[in-house]
C-alpha positions in Angstrom: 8.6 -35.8 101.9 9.8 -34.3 98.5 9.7 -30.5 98.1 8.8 -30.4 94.2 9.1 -26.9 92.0 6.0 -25.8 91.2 7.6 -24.0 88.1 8.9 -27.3 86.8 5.7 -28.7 87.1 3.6 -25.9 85.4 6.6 -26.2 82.3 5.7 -30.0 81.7 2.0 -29.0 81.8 2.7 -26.6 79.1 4.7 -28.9 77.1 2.3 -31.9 77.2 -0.8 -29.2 76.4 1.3 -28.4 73.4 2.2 -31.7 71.8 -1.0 -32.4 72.1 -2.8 -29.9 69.8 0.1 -30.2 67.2 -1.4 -33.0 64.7 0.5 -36.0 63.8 2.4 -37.2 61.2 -0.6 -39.9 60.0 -2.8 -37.4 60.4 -1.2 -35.0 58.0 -0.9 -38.2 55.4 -5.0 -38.8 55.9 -5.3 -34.6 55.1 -3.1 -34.3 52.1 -5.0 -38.0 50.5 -8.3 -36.1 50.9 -9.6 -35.6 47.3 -10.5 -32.2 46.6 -14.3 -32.3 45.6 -14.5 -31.2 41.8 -15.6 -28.0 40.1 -18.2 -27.9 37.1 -16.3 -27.2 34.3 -17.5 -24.3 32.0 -15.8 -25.1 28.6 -18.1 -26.4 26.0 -16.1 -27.6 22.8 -17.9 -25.7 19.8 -20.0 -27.5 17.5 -18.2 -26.4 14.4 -14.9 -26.1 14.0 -13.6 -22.5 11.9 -10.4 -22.3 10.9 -8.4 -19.2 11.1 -8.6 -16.7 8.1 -5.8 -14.6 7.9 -6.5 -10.9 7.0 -4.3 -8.8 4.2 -3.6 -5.4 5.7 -2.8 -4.5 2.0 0.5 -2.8 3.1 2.7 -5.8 2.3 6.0 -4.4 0.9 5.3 -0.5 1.5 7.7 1.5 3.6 5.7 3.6 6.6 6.8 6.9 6.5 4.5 8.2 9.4 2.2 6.8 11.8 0.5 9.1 14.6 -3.1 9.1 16.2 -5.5 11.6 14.3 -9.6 12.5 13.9 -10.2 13.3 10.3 -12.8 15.4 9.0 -14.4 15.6 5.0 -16.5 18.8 3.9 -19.5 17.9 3.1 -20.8 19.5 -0.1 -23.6 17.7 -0.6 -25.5 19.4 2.4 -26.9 22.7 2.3 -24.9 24.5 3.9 -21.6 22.7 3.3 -20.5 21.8 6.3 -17.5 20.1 8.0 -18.4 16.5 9.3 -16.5 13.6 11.5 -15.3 10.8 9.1 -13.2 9.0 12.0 -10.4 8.7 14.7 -6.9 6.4 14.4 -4.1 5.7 13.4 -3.3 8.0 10.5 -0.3 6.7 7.6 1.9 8.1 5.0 3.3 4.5 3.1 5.8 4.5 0.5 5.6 1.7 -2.2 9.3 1.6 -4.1 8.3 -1.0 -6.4 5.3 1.3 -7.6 7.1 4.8 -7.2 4.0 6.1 -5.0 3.2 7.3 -1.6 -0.1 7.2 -0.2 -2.2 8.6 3.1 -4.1 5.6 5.0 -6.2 6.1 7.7 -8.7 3.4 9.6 -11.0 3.9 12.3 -10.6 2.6 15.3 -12.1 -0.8 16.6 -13.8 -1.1 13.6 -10.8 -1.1 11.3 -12.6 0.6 8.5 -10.6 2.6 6.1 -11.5 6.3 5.9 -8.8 7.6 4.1 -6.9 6.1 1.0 -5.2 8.1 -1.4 -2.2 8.6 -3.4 -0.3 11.9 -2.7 0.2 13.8 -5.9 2.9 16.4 -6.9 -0.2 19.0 -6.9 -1.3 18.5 -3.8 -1.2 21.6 -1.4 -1.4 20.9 2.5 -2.6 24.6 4.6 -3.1 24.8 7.8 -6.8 24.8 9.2 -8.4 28.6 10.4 -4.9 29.3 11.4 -4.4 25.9 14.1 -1.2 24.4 14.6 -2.7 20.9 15.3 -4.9 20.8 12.3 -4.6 20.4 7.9 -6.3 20.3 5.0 -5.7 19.4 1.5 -8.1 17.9 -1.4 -7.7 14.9 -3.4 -9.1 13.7 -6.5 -9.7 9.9 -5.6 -9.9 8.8 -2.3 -11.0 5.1 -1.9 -11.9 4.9 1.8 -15.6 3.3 0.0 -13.9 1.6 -2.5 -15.1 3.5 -5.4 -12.9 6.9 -5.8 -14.5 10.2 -4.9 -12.9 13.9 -4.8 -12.7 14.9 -1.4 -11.8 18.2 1.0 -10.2 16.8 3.9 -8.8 18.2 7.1 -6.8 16.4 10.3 -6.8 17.2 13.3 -3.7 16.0 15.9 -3.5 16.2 20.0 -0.3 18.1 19.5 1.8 20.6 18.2 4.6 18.7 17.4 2.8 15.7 15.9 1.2 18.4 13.6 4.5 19.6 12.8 5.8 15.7 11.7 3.0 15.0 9.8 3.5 18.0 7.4 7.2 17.4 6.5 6.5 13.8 6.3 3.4 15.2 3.6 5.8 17.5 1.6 8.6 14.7 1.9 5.8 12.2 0.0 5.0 14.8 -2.3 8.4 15.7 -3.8 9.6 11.6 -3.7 6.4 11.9 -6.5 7.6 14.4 -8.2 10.7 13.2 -8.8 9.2 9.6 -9.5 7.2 11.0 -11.9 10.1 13.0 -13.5 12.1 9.5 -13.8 9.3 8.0 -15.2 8.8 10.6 -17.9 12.7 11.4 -18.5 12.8 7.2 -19.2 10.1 7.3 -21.6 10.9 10.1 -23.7 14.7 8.0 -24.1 13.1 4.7 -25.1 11.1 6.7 -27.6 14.4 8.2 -28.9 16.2 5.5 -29.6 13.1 3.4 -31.0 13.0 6.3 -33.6 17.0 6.1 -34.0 16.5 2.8 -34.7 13.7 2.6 -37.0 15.7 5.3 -39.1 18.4 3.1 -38.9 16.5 0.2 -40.3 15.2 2.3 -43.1 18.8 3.3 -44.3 20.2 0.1 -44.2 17.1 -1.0 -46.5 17.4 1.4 -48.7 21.4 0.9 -49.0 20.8 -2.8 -49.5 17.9 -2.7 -51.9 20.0 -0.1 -54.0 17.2 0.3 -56.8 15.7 -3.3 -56.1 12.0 -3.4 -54.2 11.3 -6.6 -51.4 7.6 -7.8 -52.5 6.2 -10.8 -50.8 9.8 -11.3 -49.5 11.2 -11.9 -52.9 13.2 -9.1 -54.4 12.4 -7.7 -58.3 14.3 -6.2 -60.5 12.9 -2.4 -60.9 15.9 -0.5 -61.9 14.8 2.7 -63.0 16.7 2.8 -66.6 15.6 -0.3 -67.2 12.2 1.1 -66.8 12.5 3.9 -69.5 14.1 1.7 -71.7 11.1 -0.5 -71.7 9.1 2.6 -72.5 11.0 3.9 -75.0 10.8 1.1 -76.9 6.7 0.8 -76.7 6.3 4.2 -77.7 8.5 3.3 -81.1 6.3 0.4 -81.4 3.4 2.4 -81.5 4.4 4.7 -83.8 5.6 2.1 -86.3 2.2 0.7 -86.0 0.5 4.1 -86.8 2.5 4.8 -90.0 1.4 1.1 -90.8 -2.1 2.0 -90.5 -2.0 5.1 -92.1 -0.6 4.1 -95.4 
């Protein structure tokens, strides 16, 4: 008889148990050449095809100044009482056009994109500080084209800070003085050109005269109207006449 291990034989039970449950190498080929059975798909092409529109911001070419977050307020004079009222919260601008020489304030509402604010800042404009807050301004304008057609407005903004407040009134007085001295370039220019267009239509003048010297242009053709010819020719009427009346009288 053979004394066998029972620990060897209870290891090649264990080994034999687990070749067993591992799977094969044909079944692993028959697993992965399963198809996957397929999903509805969702997508339905659109009956009509629209192509894409792009949208003009109308700020092509302007410099921006200032941008910060903002709920903007308009006082309401039409209702009795007057009273302050909600005209929208976003992004609130201060653009600079170069080409144009003008600044303006635009505002649009949020989500919606609709403008609320448009307007040119003006020399004369005043920005004060709302009932004594740091985060809030107002000012009026003259024309404001938020709907398009322009309407004199009171308006006041309100900001979520301090320091935002602060930014947006030295980027204001900033916009108002680059219009000032726009406008003072503008006018300075003007007031030249009309100078020398008055130089040179005096100029014209004296050469005219110095060329005509006692001659008049008619039609483009110059006559002869020299002024002693002129007397001369009336001097010699006048004798004329009177030989003619001593004729008659005797």
């Amino acid at each position: 008889m053979t004394n066998s291990d029972p620990t060897e034989k209870g290891n090649n039970a264990n080994e034999n148990t687990y070749e067993d449950s591992q799977p094969s190498k044909e079944d692993k080929e028959t697993e992965e050449n399963k198809e996957e059975p397929a999903s509805p798909d969702p997508y339905y092409p659109p009956i009509i095809y629209l192509p894409e529109v792009e949208v003009n911001s109308g700020e092509d070419g302007e410099i921006e100044m200032f941008k910060r977050r903002a709920r903007l307020y308009r006082y309401a004079h039409e209702c009795s009482p007057p009273e302050w009222k909600e005209r929208g919260t976003g992004d609130v601008k201060i653009m600079k056009d170069v080409e144009n020489m003008s600044v303006r304030i635009v505002m649009r509402r949020e989500k919606t994109l609709k403008l609320c604010a448009n307007h040119l800042i003006l020399p004369w404009m005043e920005i004060k500080p709302n009932c004594g807050s740091e985060k809030a301004w107002v000012w009026k304008t003259q024309a404001d084209y938020a709907d398009e057609e322009p309407k004199q407005e009171t308006l006041a903004i309100r900001f979520g800070s301090v320091e935002n407040s602060k930014l947006f009134e030295a980027a204001f007085i900033e916009a108002r003085n680059y219009a000032l001295e726009e406008e003072a370039k503008s006018f300075n220019k003007s007031l030249e050109e009309s100078i020398e267009k008055d130089t040179d239509v005096g100029d014209k003048c004296e050469e005219k005269d110095a060329n005509n010297d006692g001659k008049v242009t008619v039609n483009g053709e110059e006559e002869v109207t020299n002024i002693q010819e002129k007397e001369t020719v009336v001097t010699n009427d006048e004798s004329n006449l009177s030989n003619k009346m001593g004729s008659l009288e005797v």
